[in-house]
N, C-alpha and C positions, 0 to 999 in steps of 0.2 A: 360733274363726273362724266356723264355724257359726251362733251366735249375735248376730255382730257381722253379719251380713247378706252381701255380697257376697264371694265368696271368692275371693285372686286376681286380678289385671289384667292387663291388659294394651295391644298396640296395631299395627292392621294397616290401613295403606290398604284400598281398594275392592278386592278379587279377582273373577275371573269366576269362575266356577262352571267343575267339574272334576276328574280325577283325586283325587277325591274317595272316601273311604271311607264306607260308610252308619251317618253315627250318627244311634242314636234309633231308626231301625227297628223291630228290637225290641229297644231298651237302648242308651246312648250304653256309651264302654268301660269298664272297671274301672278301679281303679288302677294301675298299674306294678308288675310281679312284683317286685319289689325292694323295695317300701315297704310290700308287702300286710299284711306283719305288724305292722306298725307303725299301718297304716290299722285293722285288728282292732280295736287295745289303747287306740290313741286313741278312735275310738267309743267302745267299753265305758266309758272313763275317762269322756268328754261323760255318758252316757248314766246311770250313777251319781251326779255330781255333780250333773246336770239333773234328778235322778230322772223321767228320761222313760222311756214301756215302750216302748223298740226295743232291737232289737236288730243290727248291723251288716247285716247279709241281710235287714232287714224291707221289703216291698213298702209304698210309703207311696200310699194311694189318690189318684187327680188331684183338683183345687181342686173342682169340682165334686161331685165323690162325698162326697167331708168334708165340705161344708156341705150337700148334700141336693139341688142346685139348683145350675145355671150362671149364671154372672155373666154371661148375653149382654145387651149395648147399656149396662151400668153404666158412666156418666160417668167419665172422669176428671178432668176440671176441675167444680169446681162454680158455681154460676151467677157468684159473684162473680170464676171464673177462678184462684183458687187450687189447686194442687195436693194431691191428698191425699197422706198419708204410704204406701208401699208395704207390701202386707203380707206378712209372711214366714211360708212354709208352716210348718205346724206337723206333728209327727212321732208324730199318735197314727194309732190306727192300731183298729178293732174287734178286739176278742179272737179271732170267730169267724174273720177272713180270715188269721190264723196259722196254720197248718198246720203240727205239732208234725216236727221236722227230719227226724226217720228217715222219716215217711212223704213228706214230700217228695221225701226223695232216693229210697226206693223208688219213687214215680212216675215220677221223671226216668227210673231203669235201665230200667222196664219197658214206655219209649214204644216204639213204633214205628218211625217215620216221621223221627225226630230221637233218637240215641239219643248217652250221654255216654258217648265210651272214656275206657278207664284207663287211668295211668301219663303225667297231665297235672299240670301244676303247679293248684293250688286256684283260682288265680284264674280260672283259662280253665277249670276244672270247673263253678265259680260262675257264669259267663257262660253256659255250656249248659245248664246244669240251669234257671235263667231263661228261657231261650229256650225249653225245651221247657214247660218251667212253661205259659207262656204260649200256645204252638202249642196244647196241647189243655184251654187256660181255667179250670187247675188254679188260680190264682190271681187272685186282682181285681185290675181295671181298675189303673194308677197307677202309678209310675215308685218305683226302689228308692232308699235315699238315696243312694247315689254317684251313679246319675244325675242326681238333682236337682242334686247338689253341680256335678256337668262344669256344666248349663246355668245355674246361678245364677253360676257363673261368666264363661260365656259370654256372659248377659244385663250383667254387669256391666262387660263392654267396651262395649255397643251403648247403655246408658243416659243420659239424660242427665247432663252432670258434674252434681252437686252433687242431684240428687233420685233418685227411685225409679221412674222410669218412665223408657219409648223410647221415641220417634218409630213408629207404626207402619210408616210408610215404611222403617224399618231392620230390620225382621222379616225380609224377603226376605235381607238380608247375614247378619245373624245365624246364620240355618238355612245359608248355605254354612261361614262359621266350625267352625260343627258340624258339614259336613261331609255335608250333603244335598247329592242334584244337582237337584231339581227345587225350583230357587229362580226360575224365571219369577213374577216380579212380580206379572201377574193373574192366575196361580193361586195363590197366597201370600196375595193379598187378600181373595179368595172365601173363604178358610177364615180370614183374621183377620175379614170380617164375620159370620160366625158367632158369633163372640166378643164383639164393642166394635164400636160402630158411630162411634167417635170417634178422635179420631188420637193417643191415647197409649194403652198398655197396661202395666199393672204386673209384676211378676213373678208373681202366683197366675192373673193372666188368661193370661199366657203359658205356665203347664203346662198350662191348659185348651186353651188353640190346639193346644201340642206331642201331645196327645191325639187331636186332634181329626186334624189333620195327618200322624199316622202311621199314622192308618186312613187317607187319601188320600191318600198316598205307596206304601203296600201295594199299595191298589187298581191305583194307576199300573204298579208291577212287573209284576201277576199280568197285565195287559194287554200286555206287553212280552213276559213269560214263555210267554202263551198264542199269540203270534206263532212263536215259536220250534220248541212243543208240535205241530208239523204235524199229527200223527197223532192226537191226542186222548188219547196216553197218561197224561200225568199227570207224565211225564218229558222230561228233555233228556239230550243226553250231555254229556261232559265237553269234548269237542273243540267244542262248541257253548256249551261254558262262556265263553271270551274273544269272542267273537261278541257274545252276548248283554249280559257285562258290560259290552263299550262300548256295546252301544244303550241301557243305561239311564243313560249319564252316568260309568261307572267310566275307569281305565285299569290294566285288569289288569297287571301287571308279573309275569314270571314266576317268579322266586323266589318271590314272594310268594304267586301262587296255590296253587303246589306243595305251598308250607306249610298254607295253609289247606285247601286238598284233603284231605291226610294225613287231616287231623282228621273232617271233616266225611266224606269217602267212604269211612268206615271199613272198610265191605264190598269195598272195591274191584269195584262190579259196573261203573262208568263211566258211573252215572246220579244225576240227581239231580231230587229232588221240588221242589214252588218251596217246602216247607219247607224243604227243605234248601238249596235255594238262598240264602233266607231268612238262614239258618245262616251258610251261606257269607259271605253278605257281613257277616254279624257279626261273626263272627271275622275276618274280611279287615278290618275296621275296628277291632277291638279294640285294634291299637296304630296307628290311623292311616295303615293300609295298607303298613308296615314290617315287615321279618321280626325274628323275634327277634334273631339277629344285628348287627341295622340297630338296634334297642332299645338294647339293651346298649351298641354307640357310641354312641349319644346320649344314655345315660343319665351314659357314663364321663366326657364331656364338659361335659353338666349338670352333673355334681358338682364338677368341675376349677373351674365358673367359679361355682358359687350360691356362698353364703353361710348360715350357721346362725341361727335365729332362737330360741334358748334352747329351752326346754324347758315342755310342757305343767303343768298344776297337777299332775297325778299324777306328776310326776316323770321322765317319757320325755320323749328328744328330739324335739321336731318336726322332721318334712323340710327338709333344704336348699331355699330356693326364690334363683332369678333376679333379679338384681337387672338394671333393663331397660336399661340400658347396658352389659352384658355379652352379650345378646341373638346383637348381631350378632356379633360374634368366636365363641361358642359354635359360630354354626349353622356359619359360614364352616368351622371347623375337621372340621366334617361331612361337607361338602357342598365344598368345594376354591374357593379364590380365585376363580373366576367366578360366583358368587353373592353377593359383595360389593356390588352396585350396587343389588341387591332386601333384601339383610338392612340396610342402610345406615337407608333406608325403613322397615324396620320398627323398627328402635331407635328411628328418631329419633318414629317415629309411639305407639309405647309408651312414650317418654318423655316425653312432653307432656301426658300425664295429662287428652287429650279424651276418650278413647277413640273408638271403631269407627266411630262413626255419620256417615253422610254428612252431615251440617248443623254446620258450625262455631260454637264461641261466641266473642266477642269477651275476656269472662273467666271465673272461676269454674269452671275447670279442674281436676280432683281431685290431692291428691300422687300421682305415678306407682304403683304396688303393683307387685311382683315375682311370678315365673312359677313355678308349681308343678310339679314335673317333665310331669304331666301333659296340661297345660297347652303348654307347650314343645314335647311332641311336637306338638300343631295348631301352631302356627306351624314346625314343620318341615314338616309338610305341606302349610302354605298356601304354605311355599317351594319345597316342588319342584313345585306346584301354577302358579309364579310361572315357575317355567323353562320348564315345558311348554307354558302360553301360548306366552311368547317364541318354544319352535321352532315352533309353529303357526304363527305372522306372519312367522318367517324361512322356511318350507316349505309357505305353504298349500295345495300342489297332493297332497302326502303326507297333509296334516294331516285332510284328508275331513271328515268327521261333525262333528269339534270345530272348527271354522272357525262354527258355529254359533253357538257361547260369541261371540263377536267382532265387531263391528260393523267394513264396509266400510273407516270410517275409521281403526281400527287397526291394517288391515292392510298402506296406501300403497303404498307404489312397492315395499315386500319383495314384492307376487305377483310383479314383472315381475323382480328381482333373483334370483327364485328360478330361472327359467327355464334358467339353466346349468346348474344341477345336475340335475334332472329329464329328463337326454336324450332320456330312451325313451318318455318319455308315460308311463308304467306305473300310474304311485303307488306302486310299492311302490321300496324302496329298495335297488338291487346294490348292488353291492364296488365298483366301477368310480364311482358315484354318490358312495357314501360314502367314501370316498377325496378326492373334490373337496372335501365339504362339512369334512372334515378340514384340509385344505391350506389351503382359505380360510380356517381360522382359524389360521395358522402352525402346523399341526401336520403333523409327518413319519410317515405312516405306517409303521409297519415289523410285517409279515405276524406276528407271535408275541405282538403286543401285540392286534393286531384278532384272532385267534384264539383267543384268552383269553376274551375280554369277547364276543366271537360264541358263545363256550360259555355264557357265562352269560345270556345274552336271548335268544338263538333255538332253537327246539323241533326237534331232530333234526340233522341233521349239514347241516354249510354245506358248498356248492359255490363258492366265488370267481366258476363264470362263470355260474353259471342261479340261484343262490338269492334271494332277496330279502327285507328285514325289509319287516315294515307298520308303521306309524308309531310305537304304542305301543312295536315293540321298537328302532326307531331311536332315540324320547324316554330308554328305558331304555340303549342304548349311549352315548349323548353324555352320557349324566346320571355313569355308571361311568367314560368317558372322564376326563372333567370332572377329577372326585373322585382319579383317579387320576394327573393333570395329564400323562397320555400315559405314563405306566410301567407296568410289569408287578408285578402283585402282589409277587414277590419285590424284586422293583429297587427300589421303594416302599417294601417293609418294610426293605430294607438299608439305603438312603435315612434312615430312623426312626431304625435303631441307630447311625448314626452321628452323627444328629442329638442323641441323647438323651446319646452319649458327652462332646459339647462343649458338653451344658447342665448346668454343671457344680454350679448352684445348684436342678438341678430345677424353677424356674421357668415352664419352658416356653417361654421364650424366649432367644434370644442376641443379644448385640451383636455391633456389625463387627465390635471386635475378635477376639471370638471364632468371628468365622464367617469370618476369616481365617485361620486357626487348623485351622480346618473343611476348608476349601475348601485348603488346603494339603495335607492328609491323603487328599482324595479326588483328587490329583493335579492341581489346579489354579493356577494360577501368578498370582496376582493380590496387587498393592498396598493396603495399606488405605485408602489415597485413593480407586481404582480401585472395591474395595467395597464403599465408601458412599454411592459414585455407584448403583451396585447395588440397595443396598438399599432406596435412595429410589426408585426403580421401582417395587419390589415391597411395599413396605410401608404395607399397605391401608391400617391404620389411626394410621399417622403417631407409632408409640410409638420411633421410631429405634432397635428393638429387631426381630429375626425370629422371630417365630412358624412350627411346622413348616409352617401351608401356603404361608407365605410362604417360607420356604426352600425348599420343594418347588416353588413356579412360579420362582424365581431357578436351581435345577437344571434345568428345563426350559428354561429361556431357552440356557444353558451347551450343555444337548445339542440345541437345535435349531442354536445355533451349530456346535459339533461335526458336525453331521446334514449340513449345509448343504455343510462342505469336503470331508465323504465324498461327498458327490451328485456338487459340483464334479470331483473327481479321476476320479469314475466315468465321469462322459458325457466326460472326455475321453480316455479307454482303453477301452470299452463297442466291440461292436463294432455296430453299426446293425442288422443283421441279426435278432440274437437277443437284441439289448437286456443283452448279458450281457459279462462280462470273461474273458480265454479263459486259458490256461495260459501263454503267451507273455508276459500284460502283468503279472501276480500281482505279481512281485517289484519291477517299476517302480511298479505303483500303490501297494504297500507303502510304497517308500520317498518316493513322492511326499505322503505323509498323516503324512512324519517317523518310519514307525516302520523298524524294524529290517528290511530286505526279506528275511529268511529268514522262511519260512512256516511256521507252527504245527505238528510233527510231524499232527496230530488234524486239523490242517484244507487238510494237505497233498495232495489227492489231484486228478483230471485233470479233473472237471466244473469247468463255466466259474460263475465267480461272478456272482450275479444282484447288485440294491444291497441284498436284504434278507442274501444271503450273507457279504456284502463289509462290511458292518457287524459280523454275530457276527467275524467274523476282527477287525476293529480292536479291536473289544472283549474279544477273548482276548487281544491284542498288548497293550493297554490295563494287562492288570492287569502287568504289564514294568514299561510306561511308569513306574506308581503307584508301584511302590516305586522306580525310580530316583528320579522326584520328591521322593520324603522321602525316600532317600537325599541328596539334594541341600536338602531341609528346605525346598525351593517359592523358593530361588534361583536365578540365571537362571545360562546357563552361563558369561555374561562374568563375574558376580559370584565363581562360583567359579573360575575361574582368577584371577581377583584377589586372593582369599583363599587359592590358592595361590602363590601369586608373596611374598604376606607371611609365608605361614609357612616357605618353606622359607629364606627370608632370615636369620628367626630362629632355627631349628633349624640351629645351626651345627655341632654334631656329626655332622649327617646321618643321624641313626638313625631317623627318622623317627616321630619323638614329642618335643614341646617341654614342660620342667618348668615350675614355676611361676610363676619366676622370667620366663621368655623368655614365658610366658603373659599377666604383667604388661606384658609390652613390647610384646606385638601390641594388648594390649586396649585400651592407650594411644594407638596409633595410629587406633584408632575411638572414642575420648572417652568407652570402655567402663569405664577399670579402677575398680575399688574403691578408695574417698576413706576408707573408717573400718575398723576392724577390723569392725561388725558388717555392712559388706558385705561383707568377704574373708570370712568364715563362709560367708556365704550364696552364694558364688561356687564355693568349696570344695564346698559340698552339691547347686548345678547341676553339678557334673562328672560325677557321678553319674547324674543325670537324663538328661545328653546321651550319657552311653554307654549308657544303657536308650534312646534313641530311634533311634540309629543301632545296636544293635540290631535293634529292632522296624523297622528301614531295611532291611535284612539284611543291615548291617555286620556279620562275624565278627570281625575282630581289633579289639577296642574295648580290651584291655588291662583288668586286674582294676581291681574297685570299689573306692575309698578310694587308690587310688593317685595320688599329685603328677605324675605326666605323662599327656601328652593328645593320641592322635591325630589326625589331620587331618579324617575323617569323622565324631570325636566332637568337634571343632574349631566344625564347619560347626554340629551340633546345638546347641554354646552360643551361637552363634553369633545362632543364630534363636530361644532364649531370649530374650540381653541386648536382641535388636531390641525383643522385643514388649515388653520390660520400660520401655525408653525410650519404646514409643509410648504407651504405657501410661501413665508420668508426662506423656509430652505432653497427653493425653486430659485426663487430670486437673488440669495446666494450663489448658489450653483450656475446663473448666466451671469454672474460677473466674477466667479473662477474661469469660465471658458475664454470670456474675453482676455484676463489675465495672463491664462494659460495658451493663448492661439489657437483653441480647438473650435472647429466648427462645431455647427448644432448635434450636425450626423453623426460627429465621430466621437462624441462626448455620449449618444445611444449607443454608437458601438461597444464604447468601454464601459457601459452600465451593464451592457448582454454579456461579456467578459465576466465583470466581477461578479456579477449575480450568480452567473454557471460555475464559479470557482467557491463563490462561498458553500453552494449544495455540494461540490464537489469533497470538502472540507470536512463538512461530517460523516461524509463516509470514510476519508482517509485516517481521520483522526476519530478515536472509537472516544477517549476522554473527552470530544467537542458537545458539549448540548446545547442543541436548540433553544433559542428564545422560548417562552410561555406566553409571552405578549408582541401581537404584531408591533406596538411602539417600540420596538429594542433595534436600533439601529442594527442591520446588517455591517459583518465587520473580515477581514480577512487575517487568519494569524499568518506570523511571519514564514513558517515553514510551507504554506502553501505557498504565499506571495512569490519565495523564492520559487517550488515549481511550475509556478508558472511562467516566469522568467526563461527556465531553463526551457519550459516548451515552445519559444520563440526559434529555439534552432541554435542557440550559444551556448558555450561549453563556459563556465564559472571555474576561474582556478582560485586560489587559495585568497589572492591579492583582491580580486574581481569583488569576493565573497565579504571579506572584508568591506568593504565597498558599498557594499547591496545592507551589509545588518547596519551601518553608520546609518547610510539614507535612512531607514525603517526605525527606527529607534530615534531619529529625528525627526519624524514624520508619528510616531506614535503620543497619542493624548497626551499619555502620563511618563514617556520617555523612557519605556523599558526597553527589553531589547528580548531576554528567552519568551518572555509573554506579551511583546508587542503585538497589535494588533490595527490594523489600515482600515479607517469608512473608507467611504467612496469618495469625499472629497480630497483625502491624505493620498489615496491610491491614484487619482490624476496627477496630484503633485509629483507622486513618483514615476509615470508616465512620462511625463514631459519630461521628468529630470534622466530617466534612461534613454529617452528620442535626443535629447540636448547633446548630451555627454557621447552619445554613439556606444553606451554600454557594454563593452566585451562583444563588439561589431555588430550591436542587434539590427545596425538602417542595414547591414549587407544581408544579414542572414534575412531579416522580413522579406527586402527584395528578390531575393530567392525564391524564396516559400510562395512570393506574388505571382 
C-alpha cells in the first residue's frame, strides 16, 4: 500500500474546527495498540522486499532536507497547463541521523523536563520517547513513517479525484481532519506561501508546509501558554490545565484528561512545563482525544463491521479495513441513534469517491477506498466534533468562546430558542437548567441516571441547588446521555444481555419476529403487527431488522411511555405542598399504575414518596409484574381465560392436566393440530419446551419431562410457541407474495402502515364494526372503507370504475361476498398491484401529482 501512493479513503463534509485533538504538533498518532504488532512485522516485510534501509521507528527527514533545498514557488501546472505527476517521499534516510536504539532510549530515560514512565504499552512508550527525542533536538528535522503514512492518507481525501495534488484552498480543511485547531484561513495561507506561490500543492510540498506549520502552531501555544504563565515561572497548574486547553481551541473532556495526566504528571507535583504540556496534548490526541476505554469500543465495532483484505506477500494478515458504507451503522453503534443524521453525511460523502475538498467535479470521481482502523477513529472524532457544534447553535449563550467556530448565520433563531433554558443568565449550567434541556428532548429525568453521569463529567461532588457544569462538561453529559439513550449503565448493560439472548444467529440484529419474542420476555405486551409499526420508527437504516441501538431508542420510547403514566398517577395524589406522595395515598397510587397495592416489605416505611421515589417502587413492583407476564407468555388476560374456558371443556376428567389425545382436540379448535406424523414429532418435543418456559415463568407444577399430559400453564407456553410458529409461515408467505407481486421490502412496510391506519380508521367510520376480542383474529378491511381509501389516492370513481373496484374485492374476498366482503392484508396487496397494473381511474397520474 505504501508503494501504491495514497493509503486509505475516505469522506467528510466541511467541519468547523474544534474539540479537536493536536495532531502533528509534535507527531500525528501511532497506530492502534491492537494492530502494533502487526504494523512492526508488515514494515519489516515492505522493508526487505523493497530492500529500503528503514527501519519501522526511523525518523524520515521533511522534503526539503532530503533534497537539500525547498521547493518554495515551484509550479505546479506547467506553462502548457498540465499537471505534473505527484511525487512520493522516498524513505532513505543518512546513516549519521540513526542513533543506534539503546542510546536513544537512554536519552529518552535520562531527559528532564519530559521523562518516559514505565509499565506502558510500546506504543505510547514510542510516542514519548519521540516527543522527548525531539524536545531536546536529539533527532533531525522530519516526520517518522507512520506519520507520513496518517497525512498521506489524509492528503488523499483532500486531493483532487483522479490526480496528485489539492487545491490550496483545502489545506486550511485538511489541517482540521488532522485534527489542528488553528485552521483560520489567513493564517493557513501565510505558511502555504512560504511553500508554492500557486494554487495547487503536491504531497512532498505538503510535508514541507506540515514543517513549516508546526513550528507556527507551536509558537501560537507557547503564546497562549505564556498568558496563562502569570508569574514567569515556566509553569502552570493543573486546575489551569482545562482553562487553558479551551483557549487553544481543545475541549478537554474529563476522563480523558485524567488519563492523559496519569502519564504525563508522572511526579504528581500539579505542574506542568509547556513541554509537557506539549506532551500533554500528544498524548490527549494519540487516539483522538478518546480514552482507551472509548478505543477499545470502537475498535470492537470496527472489526464487527470491516472486512479482511487477504494477506501481505510475507504471508501476514493485513488489517481489517471499512468498507464506507458500513461507516455510518459502525459509528451510530458508538455513539447512540442521535448521531444518525451527521454519520448518514458521512457515508454518503465517503461513498462518492470525491473526496474532502470543497470544489466539486462534474466527473472523474475515484472508486470509494475503505477506512483503516486508524483512520476511523478521525471520523469519530470529526463526529463528536459534529455534535458539539450542534449544541453550540442549540445553546449559544453556554457555548462562550466556541460560538467563534460559527458564523451569525448558523446560529438563527436557536440564540432566541435558547433563552428558556438559560434562566439565570449565568452561563454555566444547573440541575434545574439541565433538566429543561432534557425534557425538551422527550427525556424523563430520574435523579440516579443524572447522578451517574454528573460522576463522570463533573470535578468534585455536585450540589442539585448551587453546582453548575461549563459547557465542555454539559457537551460531555448529553454526549454520555445520548449514548446511553437515558439509562443507567447497569439497565443498559441488562438491556444488552437480553438483546444478545434473542439474537439468536449472532448477527447482530433481530427481526420483529424476534423482538416480539424480546419484548415478551421483558414484560411487554405487544402484537407483531403492533411491532413493526415500532420498528419502523426506529429503524435508522431501513434493514427491517434491529440493530442494539435501535432496540435500545424503541426501550426508551416504551419507558418514557411508562415514565409519562407514572408522572400522570403522581400529580394526581402528590400533595402541592411538598411536591411529594404521603403514606395515606402509597397503596391507591399502587393500584392506580395496575400494580398490586401492597408495598414492597424494603420500600415500606413512612417518608412520603417524591416521582424519583415512586418510580424505584414501580420498578421493584415491576420485576412481579415480569414474570406474571411470561407466566401468561405476553397474552392478554381475556385471551387467557378464553384459553381457559377451552381447556377445562376438554379436560373432562377434571384433574387438571389434558393427555394427548384432548391436546388434539383443543389444537384443532385453533387450526393448530399436526397434519403428518413429522409434525406430531415435533409437537411432542415442544411439550418439553413449554414446561422448561413455564418453568422459567415460575410455574412449579409443570409435571415431568417426556410425559403425554400437559398442564394449563405449560398449555399457555405451547401455546405462544404454535403462534409464532404460524406467524412465522405467515412471514414466509408474505416474502413470497412480494416476490410474486414485485414489491420491494420497503414498500410492502409501506402498505402494512396504510392498511393498519385504515383498519382503526374503520371503526370509527363504521359504528356497527367491532373490534376483535383476541389479538389472533386477523386484521381485515371491509369493502366500503377499501373503497375510501381508493378514492383518497386523488381519483374520482364513476359508476363503470365502481363496478370495477366491487368485482376485484369480491374476487379477492375469503368467501366471495361482495356487501360484506372483507380484504387481509395479503388480498389488499393483490389489490394493489392489481390497481398500479391496471392504471385504475388514472391512479399512476394522480399518486404522481400528490408526489
Amino acid at each position: 500500500e505504501r508503494k501504491g501512493g495514497t493509503v486509505g479513503s475516505g469522506g467528510l463534509p466541511d467541519f468547523p474546527g474544534g474539540l479537536r485533538s493536536l495532531s502533528a504538533l509534535l507527531g500525528p498518532p501511532s497506530q492502534d495498540y491492537e494492530t502494533a504488532a502487526w504494523a512492526q512485522a508488515a514494515l519489516a516485510d515492505i522493508a526487505r522486499e523493497d530492500r529500503e534501509p528503514y527501519a519501522p521507528a526511523d525518523i524520515v527527514p521533511s522534503v526539503g532536507a532530503r533534497r537539500g533545498a525547498s521547493k518554495q514557488g515551484s509550479p505546479v501546472l506547467s506553462k502548457q497547463g498540465s499537471r505534473r505527476p505527484s511525487k512520493q517521499p522516498t524513505a532513505e534516510m543518512p546513516a549519521a541521523e540513526a542513533a543506534p536504539q539503546d542510546e536513544a532510549h537512554e536519552r529518552a530515560h535520562s531527559r528532564g523536563s519530559i521523562s518516559v514512565p514505565t509499565g506502558m504499552t510500546p506504543e505510547m512508550r514510542e510516542l514519548l520517547e519521540t516527543i522527548a527525542a525531539r524536545a531536546d533536538g536529539s533527532i533531525a528535522e522530519g516526520f517518522s513513517r507512520k506519520e507520513i503514512d496518517r497525512m498521506q492518507t489524509a492528503f488523499g481525501r483532500f486531493k483532487i479525484p483522479g490526480e496528485s495534488d489539492l487545491y490550496v484552498t483545502d489545506v486550511a480543511d485538511l489541517l482540521a481532519y488532522l485534527g489542528h485547531v488553528i485552521t483560520q484561513e489567513e493564517q493557513v495561507m501565510a505558511v502555504v506561501r512560504q511553500i508554492t506561490t500557486y494554487d495547487y500543492m503536491d504531497f512532498d510540498e505538503f510535508l514541507t508546509f506540515m514543517g513549516k506549520f508546526i513550528e507556527f502552531e507551536r509558537e501560537e501555544f507557547r503564546k497562549v501558554y505564556d498568558e496563562y504563565d502569570e508569574d514567569g515561572s515556566g509553569e502552570i497548574s493543573i486546575k489551569e490545565l482545562r482553562a487553558l486547553t479551551k483557549a487553544l481551541g481543545f475541549v478537554p473532556l474529563r476522563q480523558m484528561v485524567n488519563e492523559a495526566l496519569a502519564i504525563v504528571d508522572a511526579d504528581g507535583n500539579g505542574q506542568l512545563s509547556f513541554d509537557e504540556l506539549c506532551t500533554f496534548l500528544a498524548v490527549y490526541q494519540h487516539a483522538e482525544g478518546f480514552t482507551r476505554a472509548e478505543v477499545n469500543e470502537l475498535r470492537a465495532y470496527f472489526d464487527r463491521f470491516s472486512v479482511s483484505k487477504g494477506v501481505t506477500p510475507g504471508g501476514r494478515p493485513k488489517p481489517k479495513v471499512l468498507p464506507p458504507e458500513a461507516l455510518s451503522d459502525a459509528l451510530v453503534q458508538v455513539f447512540g441513534l442521535q448521531v444518525a443524521p451527521f454519520t448518514r453525511i458521512m457515508g454518503e460523502k465517503l461513498s462518492s469517491g470525491q473526496g474532502l475538498q470543497k470544489s466539486t467535479f462534474d466527473k472523474g470521481g475515484e472508486e470509494p477506498e475503505s477506512l483503516h482502523f486508524p483512520e476511523f477513529l478521525i471520523f469519530a472524532r470529526k463526529l463528536r466534533e459534529e455534535v458539539f457544534y450542534k449544541q453550540c447553535k442549540e445553546h449559544p449563550r453556554w457555548a462562550g468562546h466556541h460560538l467563534s467556530k460559527l458564523g451569525q448565520s448558523e446560529l438563527g433563531k436557536d440564540t432566541e430558542a435558547f433563552q428558556k433554558f438559560d434562566s439565570d443568565k449565568s452561563g454555566g449550567i444547573s440541575e434545574q437548567e439541565l433538566r429543561k434541556v432534557l425534557i425538551s428532548r422527550d427525556y424523563t429525568p430520574l435523579r440516579c441516571v443524572l447522578d451517574e453521569i454528573l460522576d463522570e463529567v463533573y470535578e468534585g461532588d455536585w450540589d442539585p441547588e448551587t453546582s453548575e457544569l461549563d459547557f465542555e462538561e454539559f457537551f460531555d453529559f448529553m454526549l454520555i446521555y445520548d449514548q446511553r439513550d437515558g439509562f443507567t449503565v447497569d439497565e443498559a448493560a441488562e438491556l444488552r444481555k437480553v438483546y444478545d439472548r434473542f439474537d439468536e444467529d449472532g448477527s447482530g440484529e433481530v427481526s420483529a419476529m424476534e423482538c416480539a419474542d424480546l419484548f415478551r420476555y421483558v414484560g411487554y405486551r405487544v402484537t407483531l403487527d403492533d411491532l413493526r409499526e415500532h420498528v419502523c420508527q426506529v429503524d435508522e437504516n431501513s434493514s427491517g431488522q434491529l440493530d442494539f441501538r435501535e432496540f435500545l431508542r424503541l426501550m426508551r420510547l416504551y419507558r418514557e411511555k411508562e415514565l409519562k403514566k407514572i408522572r400522570s398517577v403522581f400529580n394526581c395524589f402528590k400533595d402541592e405542598g411538598t411536591d411529594s406522595v404521603h403514606v395515606h395515598a402509597k397503596q391507591s397510587v399502587l393500584g392506580a399504575l395496575g400494580h398490586d397495592s401492597s408495598i414492597p416489605p424494603s420500600l415500606d416505611d413512612v417518608a412520603p414518596w417524591t416521582f424519583d421515589a415512586l418510580v424505584d417502587v414501580v420498578d421493584s413492583c415491576r420485576t412481579e409484574y415480569v414474570n406474571k407476564e411470561r407466566k401468561k407468555a405476553g397474552f392478554s388476560d381475556m385471551e387467557i381465560a378464553y384459553f381457559h374456558e377451552i381447556y377445562e371443556k376438554f379436560d373432562t376428567n377434571k384433574n387438571g392436566e389434558i393427555d394427548n389425545l384432548e391436546l388434539q382436540a383443543i389444537l384443532k379448535e385453533f387450526n393448530w393440530e399436526p397434519k403428518s406424523r413429522e409434525q406430531q414429532l415435533d409437537l411432542m418435543s415442544k411439550l418439553d419446551q413449554a414446561r422448561a418456559l413455564a418453568r422459567e415463568a415460575g410455574v412449579h407444577d409443570v409435571g415431568p419431562d417426556g410425559s403425554p399430559f400437559i398442564k394449563f400453564w405449560s398449555f399457555v407456553q405451547l401455546a405462544r410457541m404454535l403462534r409464532t410458529q404460524t406467524e412465522k409461515e405467515e412471514e414466509a408467505a408474505l416474502r413470497d407474495l412480494q416476490v410474486e407481486l414485485r414489491f420491494a421490502e420497503g414498500e410492502v412496510e409501506d402498505f402494512r402502515q396504510i392498511f393498519r391506519g385504515w383498519v382503526r380508521k374503520s371503526y370509527e367510520l363504521e359504528a356497527k364494526r367491532k373490534r376483535p376480542q383476541s389479538d389472533n383474529v386477523p386484521e381485515t378491511l371491509p369493502r366500503d372503507t377499501v373503497k375510501r381509501l381508493v378514492r383518497s389516492l386523488g381519483v374520482s370513481i364513476s359508476p363503470a370504475n365502481s363496478e370495477k373496484l366491487d368485482g376485484k374485492i369480491k374476487e379477492l374476498d375469503e368467501f366471495g361476498r361482495l356487501e360484506s366482503a372483507e380484504l387481509n392484508f395479503f388480498s389488499f396487496l393483490y389489490l394493489m398491484r392489481w390497481i398500479l397494473d391496471t392504471d385504475f381511474a388514472g391512479v399512476n397520474d394522480a399518486a404522481a401529482k400528490q408526489g
